[in-house]
C-alpha positions in Angstrom: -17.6 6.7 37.0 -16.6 9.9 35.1 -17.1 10.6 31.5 -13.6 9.7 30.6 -13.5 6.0 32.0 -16.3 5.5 30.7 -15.4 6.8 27.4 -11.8 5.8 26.9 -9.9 8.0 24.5 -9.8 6.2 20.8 -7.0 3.5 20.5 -5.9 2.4 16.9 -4.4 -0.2 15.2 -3.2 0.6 11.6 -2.8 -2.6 9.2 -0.9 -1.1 6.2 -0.7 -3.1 2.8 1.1 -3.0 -0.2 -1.1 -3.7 -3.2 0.6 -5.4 -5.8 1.9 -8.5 -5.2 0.6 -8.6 -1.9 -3.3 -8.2 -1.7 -3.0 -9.4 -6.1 -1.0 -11.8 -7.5 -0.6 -9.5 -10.4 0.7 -6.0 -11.2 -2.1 -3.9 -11.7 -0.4 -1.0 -13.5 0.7 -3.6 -16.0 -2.4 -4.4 -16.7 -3.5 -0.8 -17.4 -0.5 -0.9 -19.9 -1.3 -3.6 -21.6 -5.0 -2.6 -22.3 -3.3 1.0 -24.0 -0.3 -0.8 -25.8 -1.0 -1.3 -29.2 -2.5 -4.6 -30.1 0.2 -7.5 -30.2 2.8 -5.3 -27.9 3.8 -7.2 -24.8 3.8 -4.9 -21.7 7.1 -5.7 -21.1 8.4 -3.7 -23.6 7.1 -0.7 -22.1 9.2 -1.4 -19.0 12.3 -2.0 -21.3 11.7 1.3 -22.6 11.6 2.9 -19.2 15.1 1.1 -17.9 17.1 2.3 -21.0 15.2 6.1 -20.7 16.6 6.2 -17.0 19.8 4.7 -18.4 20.9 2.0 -17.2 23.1 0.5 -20.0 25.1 3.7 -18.8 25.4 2.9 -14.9 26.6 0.4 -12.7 24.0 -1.8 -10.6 24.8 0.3 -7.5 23.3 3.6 -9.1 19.9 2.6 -9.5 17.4 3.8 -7.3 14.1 2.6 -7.7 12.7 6.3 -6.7 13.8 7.2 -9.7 11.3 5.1 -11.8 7.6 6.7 -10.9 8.3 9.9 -12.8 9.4 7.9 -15.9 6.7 5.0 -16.4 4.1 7.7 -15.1 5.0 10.6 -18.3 5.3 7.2 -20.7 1.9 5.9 -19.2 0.2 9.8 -19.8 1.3 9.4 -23.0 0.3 5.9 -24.4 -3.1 7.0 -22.8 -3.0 10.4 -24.6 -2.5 8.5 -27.8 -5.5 6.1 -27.4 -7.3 9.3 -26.5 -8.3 8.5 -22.8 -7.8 10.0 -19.5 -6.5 7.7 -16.5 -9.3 8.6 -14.2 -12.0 6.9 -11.9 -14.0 6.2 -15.1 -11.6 5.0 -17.6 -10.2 2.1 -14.5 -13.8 0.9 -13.4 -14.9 0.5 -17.3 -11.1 -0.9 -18.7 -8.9 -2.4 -16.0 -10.9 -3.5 -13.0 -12.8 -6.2 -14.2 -8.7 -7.5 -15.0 -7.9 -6.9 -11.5 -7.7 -10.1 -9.2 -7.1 -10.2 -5.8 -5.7 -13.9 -3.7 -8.7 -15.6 -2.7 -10.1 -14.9 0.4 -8.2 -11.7 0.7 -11.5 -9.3 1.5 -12.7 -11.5 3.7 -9.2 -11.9 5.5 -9.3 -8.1 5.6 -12.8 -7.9 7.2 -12.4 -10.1 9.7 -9.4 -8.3 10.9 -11.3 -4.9 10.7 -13.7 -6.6 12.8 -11.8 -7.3 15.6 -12.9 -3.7 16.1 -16.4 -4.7 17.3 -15.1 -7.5 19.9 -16.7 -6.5 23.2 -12.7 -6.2 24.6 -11.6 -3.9 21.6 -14.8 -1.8 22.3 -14.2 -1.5 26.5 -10.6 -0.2 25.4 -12.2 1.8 22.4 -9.9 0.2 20.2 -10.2 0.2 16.2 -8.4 -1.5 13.9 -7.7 0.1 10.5 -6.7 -0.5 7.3 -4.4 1.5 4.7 -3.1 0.9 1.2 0.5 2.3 0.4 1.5 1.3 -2.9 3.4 2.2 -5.8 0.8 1.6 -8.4 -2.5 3.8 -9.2 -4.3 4.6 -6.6 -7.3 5.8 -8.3 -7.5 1.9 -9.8 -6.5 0.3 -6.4 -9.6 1.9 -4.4 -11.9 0.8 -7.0 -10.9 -2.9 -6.1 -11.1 -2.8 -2.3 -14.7 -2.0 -0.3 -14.7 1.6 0.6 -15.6 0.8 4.2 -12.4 -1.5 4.5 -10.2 0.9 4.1 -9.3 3.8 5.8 -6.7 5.7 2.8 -5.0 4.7 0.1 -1.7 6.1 -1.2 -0.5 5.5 -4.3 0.4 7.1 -8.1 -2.3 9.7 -9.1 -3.0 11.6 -11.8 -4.9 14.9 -13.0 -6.8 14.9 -16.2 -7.2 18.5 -18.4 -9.5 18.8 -21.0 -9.2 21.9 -22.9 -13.1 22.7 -23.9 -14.2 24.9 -26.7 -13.3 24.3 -30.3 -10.3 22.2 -28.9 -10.5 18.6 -29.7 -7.5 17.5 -28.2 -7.8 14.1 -25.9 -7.5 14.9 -22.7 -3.8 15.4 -21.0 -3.3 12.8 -17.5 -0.9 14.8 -16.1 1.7 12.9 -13.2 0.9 15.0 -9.8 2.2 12.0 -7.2 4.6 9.9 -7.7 5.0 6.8 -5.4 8.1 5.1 -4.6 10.2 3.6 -1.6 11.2 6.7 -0.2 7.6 8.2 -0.7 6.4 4.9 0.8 8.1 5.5 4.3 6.9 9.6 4.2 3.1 7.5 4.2 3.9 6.0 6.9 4.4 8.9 9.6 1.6 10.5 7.7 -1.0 7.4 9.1 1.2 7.7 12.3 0.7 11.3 12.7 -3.0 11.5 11.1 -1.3 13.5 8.8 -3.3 11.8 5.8 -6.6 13.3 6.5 -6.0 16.5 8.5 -3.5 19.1 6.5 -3.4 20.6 10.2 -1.2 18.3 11.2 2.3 18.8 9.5 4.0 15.2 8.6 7.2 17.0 9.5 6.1 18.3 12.7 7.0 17.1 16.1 4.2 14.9 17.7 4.5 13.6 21.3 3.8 9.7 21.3 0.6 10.3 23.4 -0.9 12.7 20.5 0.0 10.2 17.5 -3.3 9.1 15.6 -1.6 5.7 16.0 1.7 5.0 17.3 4.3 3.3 15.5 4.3 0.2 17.9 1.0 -0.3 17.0 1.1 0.0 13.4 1.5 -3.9 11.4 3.3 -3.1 7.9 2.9 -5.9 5.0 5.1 -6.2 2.1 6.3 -8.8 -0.8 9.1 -6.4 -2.8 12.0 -4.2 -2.9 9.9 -1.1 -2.6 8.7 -2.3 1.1 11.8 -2.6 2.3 12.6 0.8 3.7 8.8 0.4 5.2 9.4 -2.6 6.9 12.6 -1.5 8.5 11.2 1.7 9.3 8.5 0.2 11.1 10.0 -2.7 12.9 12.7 0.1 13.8 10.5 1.9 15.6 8.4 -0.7 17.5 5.8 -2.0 14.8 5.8 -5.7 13.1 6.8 -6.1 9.8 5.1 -9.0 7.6 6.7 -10.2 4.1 4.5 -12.1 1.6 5.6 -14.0 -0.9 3.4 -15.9 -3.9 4.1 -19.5 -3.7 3.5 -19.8 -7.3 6.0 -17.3 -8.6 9.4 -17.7 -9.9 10.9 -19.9 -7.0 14.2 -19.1 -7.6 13.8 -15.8 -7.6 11.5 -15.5 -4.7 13.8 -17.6 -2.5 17.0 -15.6 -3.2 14.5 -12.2 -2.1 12.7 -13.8 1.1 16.7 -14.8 1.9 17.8 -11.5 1.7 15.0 -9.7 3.9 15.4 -13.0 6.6 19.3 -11.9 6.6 17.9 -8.1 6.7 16.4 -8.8 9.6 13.4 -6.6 7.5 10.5 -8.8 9.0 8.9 -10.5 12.2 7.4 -13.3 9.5 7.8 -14.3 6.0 5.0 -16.2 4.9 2.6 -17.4 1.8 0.4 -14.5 0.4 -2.6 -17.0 1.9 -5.5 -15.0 3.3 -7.5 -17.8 4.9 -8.4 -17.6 8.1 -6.7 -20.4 9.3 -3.7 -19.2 7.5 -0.4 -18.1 8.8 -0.6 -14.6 8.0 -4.2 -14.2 9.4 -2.8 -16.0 12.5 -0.4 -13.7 13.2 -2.1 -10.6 12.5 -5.1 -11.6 15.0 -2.7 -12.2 17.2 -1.0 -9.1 17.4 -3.9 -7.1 17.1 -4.9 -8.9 20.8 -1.0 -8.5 21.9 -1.8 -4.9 21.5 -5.2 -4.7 22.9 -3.5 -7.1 25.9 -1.0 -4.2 26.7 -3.9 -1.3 26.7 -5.9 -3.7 29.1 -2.5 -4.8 31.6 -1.8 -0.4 31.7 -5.8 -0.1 32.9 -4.5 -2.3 35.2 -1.7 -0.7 36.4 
C-alpha cells in the first residue's frame, strides 16, 4: 500500500456559528454596554442613540443597511469605555462581562460531540475532521473567552486595539475600532474558512482556488444562523452546495420570531429551521450528525469508485 492510501489527504468539515442568539440566548455586546452605561441607563438607549446617529428619522426603511451599523455602535462603545476609564480587551471581558455571558444549555457539549465525530474510526480511515468557527457580529475578543479554545478552530468577530500613552500621560486608555463585522463582512469569512485564508495570509481570500485545493469546500461547509445578519451567509452557502441551519429561541417574542422564520422559509435561506436546542437528541444535533456522515458517506462511495 503506498504512503498516500494509506495516509489519505486531510478532509474537512467546517461547522460555522453565529454567536449571539444562536450559541446565547442573549446579546453579548449588550451586556458589555450595559456594565459601562451609567448606573440606571437601560442599554437600549445606547442603540437609540446609534439609529438616530446613522439617521434614520431621515431615510426611508429601504435605505438601511445593517453594514452600516458596526462602525457606529463600535466609536460609541470606545467611548463609553473611554469614559469609565477601561480598555475593551482580553482582560477587561474575562473580569466584567463573561461571568454575564450564558450560553443554551447543553450547547458545549452539543458542540463537542460534533467535533468528535472526528475520532470515529470511519472519519479517521477517510482523514476526515470536523471543525468549528465562530462568525459573528459581536466582540470577538469576549466571544473566545466563552467557548473552549480546543473547540474552536477561529473566531471572527468586532475587535478592537487598545493605546495607552505612557510617561507623564494619564489619559485612560483609547479602544480604537480596527474590524468591523457585519453581513457583508460575514460572507467575506466565509471564503476565508473555505479558502484557509483565516490562518495563512499566503493564501489571498480574493484569489482563485481550484475546488481540489480549498481548505474545505463549500459543499462541505454547515452554516448556522438565527438573524438578519446571517442571511447573506446562509444563501451564500446553500448557493454554493453547503446546508444552511436557522435557529430560533422558543422563548423570544413569538410574534416576531414567527414573521422572521416565515420570511427565511419563503427565502428559501435554509435546509432547517429549528429550536436553538443543543441536546443530543435534539433536532438540530440530529441533523448536523447526519450530514457530517452524508459527507463522510460521499468521500467513502468516491474510494469506491
Amino acid at each position: 500500500m503506498s504512503a498516500t492510501e494509506s495516509n489519505p489527504p486531510i478532509k474537512r468539515i467546517a461547522v460555522v456559528w453565529d454567536f449571539d442568539g444562536t450559541l446565547s440566548p442573549e446579546d453579548s455586546t449588550t451586556k458589555t454596554i450595559k456594565y459601562l452605561e451609567e448606573e440606571g441607563v437601560e442599554p437600549g438607549l445606547f442603540w437609540k442613540r446609534i439609529k438616530a446617529i446613522r439617521g434614520d428619522q431621515y431615510l426611508k426603511e429601504w435605505e438601511h443597511i445593517l453594514a452600516s451599523d458596526a462602525p457606529i455602535w463600535m466609536y460609541a462603545l470606545s467611548r463609553l469605555a473611554f469614559r469609565r476609564g477601561v480598555p475593551l480587551n482580553t482582560e477587561f471581558f474575562r473580569e466584567f462581562i463573561l461571568p454575564e455571558i450564558r450560553l443554551f444549555p447543553s450547547a458545549i457539549e452539543m458542540l463537542r460531540a460534533i467535533k468528535d465525530l472526528t475520532h470515529e474510526p470511519e472519519f479517521r480511515a477517510l482523514n476526515l475532521q470536523v471543525h468549528h468557527f465562530i462568525v459573528s457580529a459581536g466582540l470577538k475578543d469576549l466571544i473566545q473567552l466563552v467557548l473552549p479554545d480546543e473547540l474552536v478552530t477561529w473566531t471572527f468577530g468586532c475587535r478592537y486595539e487598545v493605546m495607552t500613552r505612557g510617561g507623564p500621560d494619564t489619559s485612560p486608555p483609547e479602544s480604537i475600532p480596527v474590524f468591523c463585522m457585519d453581513e457583508t463582512v460575514k460572507t467575506r469569512s466565509i471564503f476565508e474558512i473555505s479558502k484557509g485564508s483565516f490562518s495563512d495570509e499566503s493564501k489571498p481570500v480574493n484569489a482563485r482556488v481550484p475546488n481540489s485545493d480549498l481548505w474545505v469546500p463549500f459543499e462541505n461547509i454547515i452554516y448556522v444562523g438565527d438573524g438578519p445578519t446571517d442571511i447573506p451567509a446562509l444563501s451564500l452557502v446553500r448557493d454554493k452546495g453547503g446546508m444552511g441551519v436557522a435557529v430560533f429561541d422558543e422563548e423570544k417574542d413569538l410574534k416576531k420570531t414567527k414573521q422572521r422564520l416565515e420570511d427565511l422559509r419563503l427565502g428559501k435561506r435554509a435546509d432547517l429551521i429549528t429550536p436553538a436546542k443543543f441536546e443530543l437528541d435534539a433536532p438540530l444535533h440530529k441533523f448536523l450528525k447526519a450530514r457530517c456522515i452524508q459527507i463522510r458517506q460521499r468521500y467513502e462511495a468516491e474510494v469506491v469508485g
